[in-house]
C-alpha positions as CSV (number, residue, x, y, z in Angstrom):
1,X,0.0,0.0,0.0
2,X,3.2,2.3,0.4
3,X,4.5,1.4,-2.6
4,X,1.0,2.9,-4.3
5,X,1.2,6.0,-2.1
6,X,4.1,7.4,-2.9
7,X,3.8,7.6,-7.2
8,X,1.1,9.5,-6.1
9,X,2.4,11.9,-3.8
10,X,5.5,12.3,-6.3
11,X,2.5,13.6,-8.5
12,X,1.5,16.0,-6.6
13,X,4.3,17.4,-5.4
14,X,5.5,17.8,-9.7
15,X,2.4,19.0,-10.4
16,X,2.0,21.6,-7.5
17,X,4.3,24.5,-8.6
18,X,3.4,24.4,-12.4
19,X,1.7,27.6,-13.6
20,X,1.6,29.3,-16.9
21,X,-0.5,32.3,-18.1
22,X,-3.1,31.3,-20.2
23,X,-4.4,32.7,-23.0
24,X,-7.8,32.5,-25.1
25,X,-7.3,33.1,-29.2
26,X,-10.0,32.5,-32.0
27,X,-9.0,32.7,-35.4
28,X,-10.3,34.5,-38.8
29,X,-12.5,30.9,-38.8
30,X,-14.0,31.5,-35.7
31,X,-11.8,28.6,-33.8
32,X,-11.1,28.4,-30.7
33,X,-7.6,27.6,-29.2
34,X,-6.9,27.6,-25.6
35,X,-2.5,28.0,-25.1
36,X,0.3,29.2,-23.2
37,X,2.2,31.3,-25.8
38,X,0.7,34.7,-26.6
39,X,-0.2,35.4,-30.0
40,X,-1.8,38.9,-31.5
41,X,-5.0,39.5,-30.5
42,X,-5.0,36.7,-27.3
43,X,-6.9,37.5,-24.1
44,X,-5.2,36.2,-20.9
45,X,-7.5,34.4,-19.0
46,X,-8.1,34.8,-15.3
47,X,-8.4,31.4,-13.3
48,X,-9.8,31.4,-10.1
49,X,-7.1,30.0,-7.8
50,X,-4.1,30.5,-10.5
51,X,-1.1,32.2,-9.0
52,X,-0.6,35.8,-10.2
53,X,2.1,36.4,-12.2
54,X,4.6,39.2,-10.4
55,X,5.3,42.2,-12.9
56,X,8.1,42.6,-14.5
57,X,11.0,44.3,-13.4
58,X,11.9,47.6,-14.3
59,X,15.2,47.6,-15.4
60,X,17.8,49.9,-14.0
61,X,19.5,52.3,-16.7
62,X,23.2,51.8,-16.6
63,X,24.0,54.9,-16.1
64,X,23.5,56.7,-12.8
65,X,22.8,60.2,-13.7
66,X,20.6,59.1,-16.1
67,X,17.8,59.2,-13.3
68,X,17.7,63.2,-12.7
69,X,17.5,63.7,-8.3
70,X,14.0,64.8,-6.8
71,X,13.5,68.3,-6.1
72,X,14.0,68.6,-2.3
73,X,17.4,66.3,-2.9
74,X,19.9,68.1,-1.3
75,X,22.1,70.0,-3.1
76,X,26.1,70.8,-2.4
77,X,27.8,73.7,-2.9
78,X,30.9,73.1,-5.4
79,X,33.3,74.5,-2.5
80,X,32.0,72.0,-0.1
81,X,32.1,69.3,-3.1
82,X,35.8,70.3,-3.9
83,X,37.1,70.0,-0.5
84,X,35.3,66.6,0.4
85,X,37.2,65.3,-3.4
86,X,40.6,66.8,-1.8
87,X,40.2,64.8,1.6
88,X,39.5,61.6,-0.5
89,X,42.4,62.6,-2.8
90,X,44.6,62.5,0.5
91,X,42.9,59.6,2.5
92,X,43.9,57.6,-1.3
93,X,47.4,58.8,-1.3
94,X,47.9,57.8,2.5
95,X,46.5,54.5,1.9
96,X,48.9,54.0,-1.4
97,X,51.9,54.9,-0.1
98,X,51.1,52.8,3.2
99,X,50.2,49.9,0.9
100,X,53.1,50.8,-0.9
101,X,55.7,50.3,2.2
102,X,53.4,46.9,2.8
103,X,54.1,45.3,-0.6
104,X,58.1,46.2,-0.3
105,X,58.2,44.7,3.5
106,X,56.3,41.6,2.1
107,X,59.0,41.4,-1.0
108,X,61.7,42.0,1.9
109,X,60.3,39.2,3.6
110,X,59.7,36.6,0.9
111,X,63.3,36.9,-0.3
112,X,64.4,36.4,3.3
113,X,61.5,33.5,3.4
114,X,62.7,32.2,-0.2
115,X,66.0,31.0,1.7
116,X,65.7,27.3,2.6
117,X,66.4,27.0,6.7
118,X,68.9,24.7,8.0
119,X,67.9,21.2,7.3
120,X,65.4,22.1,4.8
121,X,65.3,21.6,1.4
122,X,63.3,23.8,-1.4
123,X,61.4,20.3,-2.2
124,X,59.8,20.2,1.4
125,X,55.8,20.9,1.9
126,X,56.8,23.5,4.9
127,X,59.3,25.4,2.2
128,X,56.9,25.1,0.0
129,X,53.9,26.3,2.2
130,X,55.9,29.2,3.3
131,X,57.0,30.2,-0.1
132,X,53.5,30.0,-1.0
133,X,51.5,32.1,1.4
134,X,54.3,35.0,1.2
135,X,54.2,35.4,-2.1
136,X,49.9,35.7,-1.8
137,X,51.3,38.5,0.6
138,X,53.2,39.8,-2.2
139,X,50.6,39.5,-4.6
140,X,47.6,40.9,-2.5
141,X,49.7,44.0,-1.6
142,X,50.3,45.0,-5.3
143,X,46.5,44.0,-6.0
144,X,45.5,47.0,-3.3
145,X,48.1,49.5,-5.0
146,X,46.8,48.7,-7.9
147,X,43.4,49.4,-6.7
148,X,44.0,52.2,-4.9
149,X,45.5,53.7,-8.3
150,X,42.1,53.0,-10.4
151,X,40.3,54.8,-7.6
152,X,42.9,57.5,-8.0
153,X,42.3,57.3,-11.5
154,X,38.7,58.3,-11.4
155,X,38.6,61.2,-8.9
156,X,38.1,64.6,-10.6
């Protein structure tokens, strides 16, 4: 009795999500067709119980300042703007030339790190895991230059 239950319940539980909009067409001939594709001149039917279908979304233009700002947004003076660009200008050039000092203490250390200790040999994991993670040092220190420098890049 199980065994009969369950192709049943497998049934349901396909069946149970599947929705489609349907839509009512009659041709030049006066035919009928009920379908699930649109063509010209279709009415959607409306069944009792169906799920609604969720509107579309509005897509988002690409560019930001293609959307122009409400009326009460508030505005900034082009002093006010200047000097906020300047401290950001300086807060970047701190950051790059800290960065900067990072990425030549984590070269300094890798070629000191690169050296095989006593009793090692460059084939070992340890060597190997050491190498390894100092040079992902390395590599994320020149990453943040570099994207401190595109940020740079794109002030006014």
């Amino acid at each position: 009795m199980l065994i009969a239950r369950f192709p049943f319940f497998f049934c349901l539980i396909l069946a149970a999500p599947a929705q489609a909009e349907i839509y009512k067409y009659v041709d030049e001939n006066g035919q009928v067709t009920f379908t699930d594709v649109y063509k010209k001149g279709a009415k959607r039917l409306d069944i009792p119980g169906a799920p609604v279908p969720l509107p579309s979304a509005v897509k988002a233009p690409r560019n930001a300042s293609y959307n122009p700002s409400p009326a009460d947004f508030p505005r900034i003076d082009p002093g006010t703007q200047k000097r906020r660009d300047d401290i950001r200008r300086q807060v970047l050039e701190d950051e790059i030339a800290g960065e900067r000092r990072n990425a030549d203490e984590a070269r300094r250390q890798l070629a000191l790190g690169e050296r095989p200790q006593p009793g090692e040999r460059a084939t070992d994991s340890t060597y190997l895991n050491r190498v390894k993670k100092l040079q992902a040092t390395v590599q994320q220190h020149e990453q943040n230059v570099i994207s401190i420098q595109r940020e740079l890049a794109n002030l006014k």
